[in-house]
C-alpha positions, 0 to 999 in steps of 0.5 A: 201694561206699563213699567210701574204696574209691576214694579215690586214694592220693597219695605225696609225695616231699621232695627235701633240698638241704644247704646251705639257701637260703644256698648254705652258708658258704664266702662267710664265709670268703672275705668275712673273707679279704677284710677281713682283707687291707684291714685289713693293707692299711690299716695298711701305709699308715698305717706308710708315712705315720707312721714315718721312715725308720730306723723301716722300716728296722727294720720291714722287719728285725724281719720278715725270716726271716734272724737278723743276727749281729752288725749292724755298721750302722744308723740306731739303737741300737733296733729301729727303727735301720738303714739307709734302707729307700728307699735302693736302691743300699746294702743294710744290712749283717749279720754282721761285714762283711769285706773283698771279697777272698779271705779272710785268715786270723786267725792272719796278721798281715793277718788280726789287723790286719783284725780289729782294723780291723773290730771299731775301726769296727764300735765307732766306727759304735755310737759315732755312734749312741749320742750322742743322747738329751742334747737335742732337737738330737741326736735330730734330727741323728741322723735325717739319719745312717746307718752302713755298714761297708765295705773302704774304711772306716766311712762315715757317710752324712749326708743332708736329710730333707724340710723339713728341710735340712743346709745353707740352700737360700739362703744355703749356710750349714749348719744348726744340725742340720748342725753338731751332726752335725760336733761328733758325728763329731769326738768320735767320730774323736777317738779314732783317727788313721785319715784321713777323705775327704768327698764331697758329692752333690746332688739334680738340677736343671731340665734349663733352668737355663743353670748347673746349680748342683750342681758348685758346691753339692757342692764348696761343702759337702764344703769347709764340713763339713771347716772345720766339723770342723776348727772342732771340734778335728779334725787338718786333717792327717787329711783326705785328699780332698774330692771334690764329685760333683753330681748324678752319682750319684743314690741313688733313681730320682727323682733330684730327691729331698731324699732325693739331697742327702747327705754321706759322710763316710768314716774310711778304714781304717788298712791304705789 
């Protein structure tokens, strides 16, 4: 018998895995997911740190699924104008704003008279946005500025930004910036007879200081920005009120924040 008679016959078997030894590519894409969102990530923060407020204001608005008809506030003629993104007790407004009550209709006296009321302070608050850009003061003095249409009137809301204070901490007196902001309300209220009201508020104090200094300080300042505009040719008859609020009536949840010392300055409407 010869060798190759009993020769045993040996049968391999291969087992396939697909995939290979990299358990395949889903971790790719799970991994770019991953960069992807801390490169978003990274440049949100980079946003929050870089930009003004007005600038995400306008961030947050180019964003927004709704398309604003007719915006009648904001903090700029731009893209990046409008309202705070931080302030939290004021939405900005879209659209022709309008009175809160029940709708008047056009074809009425009233509805024709509110109309016009609302189209004169829509123009206005485009006014006070649109003077700056002839010097440095004024583009500054405009970053302290929001505007908001509301049933009581146009209110120009003035307020410190950090390191950067309407009014001296020490001695009380305003600011070069404080007073070109008074110089651009009184050119703009030029143009009309409505009254103004001004009311001050103050960011809150220590709880230990024995005299809590913000019922003074408000009163103080609602009383130096009505002499500032009258010091600018405004009719001292236009003012109604004057009203100092302390730090009654914060605007963020730290009511410590430059952010609470502001100004409003409201041009009522001709119908109140």
């Amino acid at each position: 018998m010869s060798d190759k008679a009993v020769r045993p016959i040996i049968i391999k078997r291969k087992k396939v895995i697909s995939g290979g030894g990299h358990h395949g590519g889903a971790w790719k894409v799970a991994y770019a997911d991953f960069v992807t969102a801390m490169m978003a990530f990274f440049m949100l923060m980079w946003l929050l740190n870089a930009t003004t407020e007005k600038q995400r204001k306008g961030l947050a608005d180019y964003f927004t699924p709704t398309i604003a008809v007719a915006r009648v506030s904001g903090g700029g003629a731009g893209a990046f104008g409008g309202d705070s993104l931080i302030v939290q007790t004021r939405l900005p407004q879209s659209g022709q704003g309008g009175l809160p009550n029940a709708p008047i209709s056009k074809n009425s006296p009233d509805g024709a008279l509110a109309a016009e009321d609302q189209a004169k302070l829509a123009k206005l608050a485009t006014g006070i946005l649109g003077k700056g850009g002839d010097s440095l003061i004024k583009e500054l003095a405009l970053e302290h500025i929001i505007t908001d249409v509301t049933d009581e009137g146009l209110v120009v809301e003035i307020f410190d930004l950090e390191g950067a204070p309407l009014f001296d901490p020490k001695s009380g007196q305003p600011t070069a910036v404080m007073r070109e902001i008074s110089k651009m309300l009184v050119d703009v209220f030029s143009t009309v007879t409505n009254r103004v009201a001004i009311s001050s508020h103050s960011r809150a104090y220590p709880s230990v200081l024995i005299d809590n200094p913000a019922w003074d300080e408000t009163t103080n300042r609602a009383h130096v920005t009505r002499d500032l505009m009258d010091g600018h040719g405004m009719d001292p008859h236009r003012f109604e009120r004057l009203t100092g609020y302390g730090q009654s009536k914060p605007l963020l949840n730290n009511p410590m924040a430059p952010r609470n010392n502001r100004l409003e300055v409201t041009l009522l409407r001709s119908m109140r």
